[in-house]
C-alpha positions, 0 to 999 in steps of 0.5 A: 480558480479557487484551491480546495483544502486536501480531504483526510485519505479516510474521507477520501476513500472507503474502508473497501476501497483502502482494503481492495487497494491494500490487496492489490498490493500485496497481489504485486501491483505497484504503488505507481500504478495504484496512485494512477488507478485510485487517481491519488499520489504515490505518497497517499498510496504509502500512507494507506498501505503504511495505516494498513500495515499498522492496523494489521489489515494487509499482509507483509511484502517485503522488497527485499528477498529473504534468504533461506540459510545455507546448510553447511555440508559434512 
């Protein structure tokens, strides 16, 4: 069985595909089961989203919750 090289993410999958699996994402769906459907690794799927991100291509979710701050009463 011979090993093939890897091919680039962008030979790999079309502007399309990254753009559907960037809004899937940012739609809440996880990395892991992007990797599964897109029959990629999770790190292709965060450099994908990550090239996104950069090119301004999709949108920011942020894991983290942001906190309104709180009003003081008086």
């Amino acid at each position: 069985m011979s090993l093939q090289p890897p091919r680039a993410l962008d030979k790999r999958f079309s502007p399309e595909t990254r753009a559907a699996l960037a809004e899937a994402f940012a739609s809440d769906v996880k990395q892991k089961d992007l990797a599964r459907e897109y029959g990629t690794s999770i790190r292709s799927v965060k450099r994908l989203l990550q090239r996104a991100r950069t090119s301004g291509a999709e949108p920011d979710r942020s894991t983290r919750r942001r906190h309104e701050p709180e009003c003081e009463s008086h």
